[in-house]
C-alpha positions in Angstrom: 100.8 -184.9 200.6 103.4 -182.5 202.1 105.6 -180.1 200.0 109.0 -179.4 201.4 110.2 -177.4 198.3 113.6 -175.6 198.5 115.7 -175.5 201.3 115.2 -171.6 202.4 117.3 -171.7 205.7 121.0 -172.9 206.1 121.7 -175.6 208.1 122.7 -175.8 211.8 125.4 -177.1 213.5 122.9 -180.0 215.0 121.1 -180.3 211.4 124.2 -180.4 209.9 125.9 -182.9 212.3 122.7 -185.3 212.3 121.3 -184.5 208.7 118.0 -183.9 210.0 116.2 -181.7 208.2 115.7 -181.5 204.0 114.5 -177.9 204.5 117.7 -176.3 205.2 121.0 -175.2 203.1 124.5 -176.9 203.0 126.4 -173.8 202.5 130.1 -173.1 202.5 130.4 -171.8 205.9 128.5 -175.0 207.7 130.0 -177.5 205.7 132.7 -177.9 208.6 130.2 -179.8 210.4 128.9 -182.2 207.8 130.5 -185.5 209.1 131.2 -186.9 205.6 133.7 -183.9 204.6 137.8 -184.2 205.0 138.0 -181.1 207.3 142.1 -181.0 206.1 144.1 -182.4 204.1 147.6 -182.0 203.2 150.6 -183.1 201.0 154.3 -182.1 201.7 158.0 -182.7 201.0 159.6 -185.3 202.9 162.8 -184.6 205.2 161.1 -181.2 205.7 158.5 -179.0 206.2 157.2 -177.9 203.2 153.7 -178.2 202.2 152.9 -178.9 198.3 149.3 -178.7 199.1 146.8 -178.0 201.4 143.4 -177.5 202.9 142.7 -176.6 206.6 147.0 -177.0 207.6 149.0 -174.2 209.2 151.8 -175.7 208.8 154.1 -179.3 209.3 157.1 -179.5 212.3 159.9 -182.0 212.1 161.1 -183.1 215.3 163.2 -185.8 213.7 164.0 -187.9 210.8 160.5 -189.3 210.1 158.9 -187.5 212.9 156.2 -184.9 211.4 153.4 -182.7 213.3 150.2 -181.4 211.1 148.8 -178.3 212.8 145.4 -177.5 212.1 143.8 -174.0 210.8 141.2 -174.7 212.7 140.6 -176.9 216.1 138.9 -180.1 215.8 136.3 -180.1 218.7 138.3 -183.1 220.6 141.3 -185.8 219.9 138.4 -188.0 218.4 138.6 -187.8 214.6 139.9 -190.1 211.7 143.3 -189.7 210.3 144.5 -191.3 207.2 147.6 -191.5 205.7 149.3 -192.2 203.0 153.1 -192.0 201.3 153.4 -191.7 197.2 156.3 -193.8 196.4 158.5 -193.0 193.3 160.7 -196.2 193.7 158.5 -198.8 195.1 159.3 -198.6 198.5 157.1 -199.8 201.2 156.5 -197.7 204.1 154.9 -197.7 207.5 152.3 -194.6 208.6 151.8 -194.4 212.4 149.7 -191.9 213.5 151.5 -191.1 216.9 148.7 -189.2 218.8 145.9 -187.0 218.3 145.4 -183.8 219.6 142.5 -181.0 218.5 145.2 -178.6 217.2 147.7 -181.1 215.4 148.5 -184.8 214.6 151.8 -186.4 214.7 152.7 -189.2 212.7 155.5 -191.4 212.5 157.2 -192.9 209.1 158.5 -196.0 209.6 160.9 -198.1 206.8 160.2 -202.2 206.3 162.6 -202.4 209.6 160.8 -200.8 211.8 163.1 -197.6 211.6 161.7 -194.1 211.9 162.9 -192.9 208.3 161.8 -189.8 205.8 160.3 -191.5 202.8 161.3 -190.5 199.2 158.2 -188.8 198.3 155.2 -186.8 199.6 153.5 -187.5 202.6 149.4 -187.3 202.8 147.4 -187.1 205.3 143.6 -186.4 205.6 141.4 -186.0 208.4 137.1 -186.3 209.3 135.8 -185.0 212.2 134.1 -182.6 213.8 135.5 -179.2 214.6 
C-alpha cells in the first residue's frame, strides 16, 4: 500500500495542464493552466466600452454599432481557446453572438438583431473564455 499524503510541491505547468500527479499543489499562481478554469471573463455596457465586471480584461473597443473587441490581461498561448457568449436581456429580445475571430490578445464579437443586422443590444454583454495561456 502506497501513501501519497499531502501534496508538498505546487504543480507544474505540464502537471497542471495534464493533471498528472496527486502529490502537487493547485495554487493561485498555476491555476492559469488548469484547463477547467475561465481564464477571463467580462461583463460591459452595451453601445460602449465600459466594463461592469471583470476578470483577466484590459479593456473592450467599439469599432462600430455591435462591433466589440475583448483584450486580454494576459496572452492566451494561441487563437485556439473557447469563447462563450452571452447578452442579458431586459425586454425579451432575442439576439445573435458571433464570435468574429480569435486572436491570443483579444476576441472580437459581433451582435447581431433577429435580421441579421449588426446592432448594440439593450443590456450587458458576457463573454467568457477557457484556454490555455
Amino acid at each position: 500500500m502506497s501513501y501519497y499524503g499531502p501534496a508538498t510541491q505546487p504543480a507544474t505547468q505540464a502537471e497542471m495542464e495534464a493533471s498528472a500527479s496527486p502529490l502537487t499543489m493547485f495554487t493561485p499562481s498555476n491555476a492559469k493552466w488548469w484547463p477547467g478554469i475561465a481564464k477571463a471573463w467580462v461583463a460591459w455596457t452595451p453601445g460602449g466600452t465600459t466594463i461592469q465586471a471583470s476578470f483577466g480584461v484590459t479593456s473592450i473597443s467599439r469599432s462600430g454599432a455591435g462591433i466589440y473587441t475583448v483584450n486580454f490581461s494576459t496572452n492566451f498561448s494561441s487563437a485556439h481557446y473557447c469563447a462563450l457568449w452571452s447578452i442579458e436581456s431586459s425586454d425579451g429580445s432575442n439576439w445573435h453572438v458571433q464570435t468574429a475571430s480569435l486572436s491570443a490578445s483579444a476576441a472580437n464579437v459581433y451582435v447581431r438583431d433577429t435580421s441579421g443586422g449588426v446592432v448594440d443590444p439593450l443590456a450587458a454583454i458576457i463573454g467568457m473564455f477557457w484556454g490555455d495561456q
